[in-house]
Steps between C-alpha positions, in 0.01 A plus 500: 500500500461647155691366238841659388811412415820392681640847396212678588532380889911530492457889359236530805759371751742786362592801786566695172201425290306731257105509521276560200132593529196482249174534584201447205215702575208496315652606161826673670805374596717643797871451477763578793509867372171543606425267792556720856412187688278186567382302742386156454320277826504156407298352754391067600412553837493890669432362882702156543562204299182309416315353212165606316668854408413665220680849513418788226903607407525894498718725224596860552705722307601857418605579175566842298204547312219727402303325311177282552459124632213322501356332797475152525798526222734233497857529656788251461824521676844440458817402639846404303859597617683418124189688269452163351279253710231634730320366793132600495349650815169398415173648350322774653191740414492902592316516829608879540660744392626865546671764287677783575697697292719300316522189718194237539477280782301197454366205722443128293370149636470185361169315455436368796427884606224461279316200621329628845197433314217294633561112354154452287502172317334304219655157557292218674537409856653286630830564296845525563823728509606425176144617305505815740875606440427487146201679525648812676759522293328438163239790585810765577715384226751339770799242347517260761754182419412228758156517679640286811334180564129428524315521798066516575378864490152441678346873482632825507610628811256821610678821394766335298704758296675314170827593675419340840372185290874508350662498807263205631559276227903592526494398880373188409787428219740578797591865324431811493343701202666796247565655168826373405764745317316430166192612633382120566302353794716249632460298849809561686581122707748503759773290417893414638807662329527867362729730404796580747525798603887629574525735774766686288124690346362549814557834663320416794350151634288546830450086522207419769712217662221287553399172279149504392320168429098446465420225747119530468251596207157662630247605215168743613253371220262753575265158650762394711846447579709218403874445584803267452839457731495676802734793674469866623416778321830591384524160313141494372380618162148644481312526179135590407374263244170403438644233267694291733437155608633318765673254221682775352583690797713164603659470196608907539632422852709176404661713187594746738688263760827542398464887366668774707696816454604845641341869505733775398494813364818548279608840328637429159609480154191516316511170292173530262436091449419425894143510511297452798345201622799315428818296680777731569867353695687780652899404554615669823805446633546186326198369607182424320136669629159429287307772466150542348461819291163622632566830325724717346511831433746684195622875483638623237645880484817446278595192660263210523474383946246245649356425816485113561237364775449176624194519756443258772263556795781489709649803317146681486226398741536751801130358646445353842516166517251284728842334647589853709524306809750231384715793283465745818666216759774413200621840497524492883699218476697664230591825711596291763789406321449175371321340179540114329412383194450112331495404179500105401505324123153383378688364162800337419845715494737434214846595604718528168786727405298762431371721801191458594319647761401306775336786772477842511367757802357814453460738857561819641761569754583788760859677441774240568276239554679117417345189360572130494419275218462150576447197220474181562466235238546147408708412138351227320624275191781694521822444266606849526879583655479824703186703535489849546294746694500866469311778662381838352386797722313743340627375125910538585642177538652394837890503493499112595332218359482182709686188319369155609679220389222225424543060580365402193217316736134478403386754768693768712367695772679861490424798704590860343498875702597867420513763768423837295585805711458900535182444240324893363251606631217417301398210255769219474521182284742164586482273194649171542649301193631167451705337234788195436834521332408181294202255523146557650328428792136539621341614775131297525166668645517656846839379531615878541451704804618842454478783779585868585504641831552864532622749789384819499223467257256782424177467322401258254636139523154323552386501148657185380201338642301554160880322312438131341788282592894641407477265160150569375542862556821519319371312229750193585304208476818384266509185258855409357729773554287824424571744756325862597775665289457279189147526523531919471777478283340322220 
C-alpha cells in the first residue's frame, strides 16, 4: 500500500469527496481542466494468483492539448482529494500516442515494458540472484531497494529476456516483481493483514464463494519437473523456473501452508494507495474475507472508480480437468437431490469471546433446496461459563444463536445443528462461529467434526475435496486468544 496519511484514506472513504488530477508529462503538466479521462491497469498477476510475476503496469490518458510529446517521455500521475498530499500512480514512458485536434490521447508503461530484451551478461558463472538483480537493473538505470535473498544462478536459462530473469529470481524470494509508485523495482512478498476494505465503497462485490488454498507446489525447470505437497489442479501452483531447486521449492510450499483467500471482482471507490500484489480484507456483512489484489484497474472521467480483482483458479480456469469422471458422477449425485460435505480441525481451536470461525460451506443449491449443518466437537481446558454458537447463511446472521451452558470440567463432548431452509438458487455459504460470554476454551486437533448435508442440491458441492482441514484453511491454528477476527482486524 503506498504511503499516505490517516486523512488521506478517511477523505477516500468520503461518499462526497472531491478528486484532483495532475499528470507531469515530459515538460507539461495536466491539471483537472484538461484531463478528459485515464485509465490506469495495475497489474501482479493477469491469469490467477501465483508467484514469479513480473507485470509491465499500463497508463492511458486523454488530455486537451495540441501540442507535441515526446516518446519514451516521462509521465507521472496523480491522485489527492484535499489539493495538498498526493498519491503517486507510478512512473511511466510514452509508448503511443495520437493527436487530433485539440485533444491527445496517449498510451504510457512502466519499465518493465521495456525489458523484453534478450538477458546478455558479463558476470561469471556460477553466480547468484543477488549479482544478477543488480546487474539488470544497474544497466537500465533501475532503483531497486532490497535484492531478495541470495540464491546459486548456475547459467542463463536459453532465451532468457531481463524481464523473465526478474520474475525468476522474484519466484524464488516468494514475490512477485514491479515498479513501485516511485518508479522503483520492488519484490512484492505475500504477507497476512491489509487494508480493510468497507463494503460501504463497493458498488458491486461478485465474491467467488469458494476458499482457495495452494496444497501443492510443481516447478517445470525446463530439465525437469520438481514438486512439493500434493492436491488437484485447482490447489496446485505451476511455475516455469529454470532456477528452482528442490530445497527451495519446499521451503515455498511450507510458507504457503497456512495462506488462503478469496477471488472477487468488486466495483468501487477508486482508492489510489491499493496496489496490486498485495493483502486486501473485504468486510461483508460483518464478516471478514481475505482477498489477494491480483489486479486493479482505475477510471477516472470526473470521478475517480476502480475495478478490484482477486484471481484464483477456481474463479478463472474454465479447462478440463483429467478428474471428468469423478466430477461427472458428483453432479449425478447432486441432481439427484442429495449432496454432503465434511470438514474436521487439523489445528487447535481457541474458543474466546471473540467470534471466531470454526467451519464454513460453500455449494450450490436448486430453488428451495434446505440444508443441515451438523458440528460436533469436544471442549477442552475449559473455564468458560456459556458458549455460544451462531450460524450465518449467505453472510445474514441466523435469528437464533444456540446458548450452552458449560460444567466447568476438563473436557465436554457437545453436538451442534442448524436446519437452513428455502436456500436461492445458486451459490450459497453457511459459516459457523463460536464464541464464550467469559473465559476460553479449546478445541484440540481433529477433535471437531463438522458436516453439511443438502436436499435438493444442484451443481457444485464436490470441490471441497482440494480444502485443507476447517482450521488450517481458515487460518486458525490459534495460540492464546487470537481469533480469525483479531487476526484481520489488526
Amino acid at each position: 500500500m503506498v504511503q499516505v496519511s490517516d486523512n488521506f484514506i478517511t477523505l477516500a472513504k468520503e461518499n462526497g469527496r472531491h478528486i484532483y488530477c495532475r499528470i507531469e508529462a515530459g515538460n507539461e503538466v495536466f491539471t483537472d481542466d484538461d484531463i478528459v479521462e485515464f485509465d490506469f491497469d495495475d497489474t501482479a498477476h493477469p491469469d490467477w494468483f501465483t508467484i514469479g510475476t513480473a507485470c509491465a503496469n499500463r497508463f492511458y490518458f486523454c488530455v486537451r492539448f495540441s501540442g507535441e510529446i515526446a516518446v519514451r517521455a516521462e509521465v507521472k500521475p496523480y491522485i489527492s482529494f484535499d489539493g495538498e498530499e498526493w498519491c503517486p500512480l507510478g512512473v511511466f514512458y510514452v509508448s503511443r500516442r495520437y493527436i487530433r485536434g485539440n485533444y491527445a490521447s496517449i498510451t504510457c508503461y512502466d519499465r518493465l515494458y521495456s525489458l523484453d530484451t534478450e538477458y546478455e551478461s558479463e558476470l561469471s558463472f556460477p553466480s547468484d540472484t543477488v549479482k544478477v538483480l543488480g546487474e539488470i537493473c544497474g544497466r537500465n538505470g533501475i532503483e531497486c531497494s532490497d535484492m531478495g535473498e541470495e540464491y546459486a544462478v548456475e547459467e542463463i536459462p536459453d532465451g532468457c529476456t531481463e524481464r523473465d530473469m526478474i520474475g525468476y529470481i522474484a519466484a524464488l524470494n516468494r514475490a512477485c516483481a514491479k515498479m513501485d509508485r516511485s518508479g522503483a523495482l520492488v519484490l512484492k512478498k505475500y504477507d497476512s493483514g491489509g487494508y480493510v476494505l468497507s463494503e460501504d465503497n463497493c458498488m458491486s462485490i461478485t465474491r467467488n464463494m469458494e476458499h482457495s488454498v495452494v496444497t501443492c507446489l510443481r516447478a517445470d525447470t525446463g530439465n525437469g519437473e520438481l514438486a512439493s505437497g500434493s492436491g488437484a489442479e485447482i490447489s496446485t501452483m505451476e511455475l516455469y523456473n529454470p532456477l528452482m531447486t528442490q530445497e527451495r521449492l519446499d521451503q515455498l510450499y511450507s510458507l504457503f501452508k497456512t495462506f488462503a483467500f478469496y477471488g472477487a471482482d468488486i466495483e468501487m471507490q477508486g482508492m489510489p494507495f491499493l496496489e496490486a500484489g498485495e493483502r486486501l480484507v473485504l468486510l461483508e456483512k460483518g464478516l471478514l474475507y481475505p482477498l489477494q489484489i491480483s489486479e486493479i484497474e482505475y477510471h477516472y472521467d470526473g470521478a475517480l472508480t476502480a475495478v478490484l480483482y482477486s484471481k484464483n483458479k477456481n474463479y478463472t480456469d474454465a479447462a478440463a480437468r483429467d478428474d471428468d469422471l469423478e466430477k461427472a458422477l458428483e453432479e449425478l449425485k447432486n441432481k439427484l437431490g442429495t449432496g454432503c460435505i465434511t470438514q474436521t480441525n487439523e489445528y487447535r481451536i481457541t474458543v474466546s469471546e471473540t467470534p471466531a470461525t470454526v467451519a464454513e460451506f460453500t455449494f450450490d443449491a436448486a430453488e428451495k433446496a434446505f440444508a443441515r449443518a451438523d458440528v460436533n466437537f469436544t471442549l477442552d481446558n475449559s473455564d468458560a461459563d456459556f458458549l455460544i454458537i451462531s450460524a450465518y447463511v449467505n453472510g445474514v446472521k441466523a435469528a437464533r444463536s444456540a446458548v450452552q451452558s458449560l460444567s466447568g470440567t476438563g473436557r465436554e463432548l457437545l453436538h451442534w445443528y442448524h436446519i437452513a431452509e428455502e436456500l436461492p438458487e445458486g451459490s450459497s455459504r453457511i459459516t459457523v462461529t463460536m464464541s464464550t460470554k467469559t473465559g476460553s476454551a479449546y478445541i484440540l486437533p481433529s477433535q471437531l467434526s463438522a458436516s453439511l448435508t443438502v436436499h435438493g442440491s444442484a451443481g457444485n458441492i464436490g470441490s471441497i475435496r482440494d480444502r485443507q482441514a476447517a482450521a488450517e484453511t481458515f487460518g486458525m491454528a490459534a495460540v492464546g486468544s487470537v481469533s480469525l477476527y483479531e487476526a484481520y482486524s489488526e
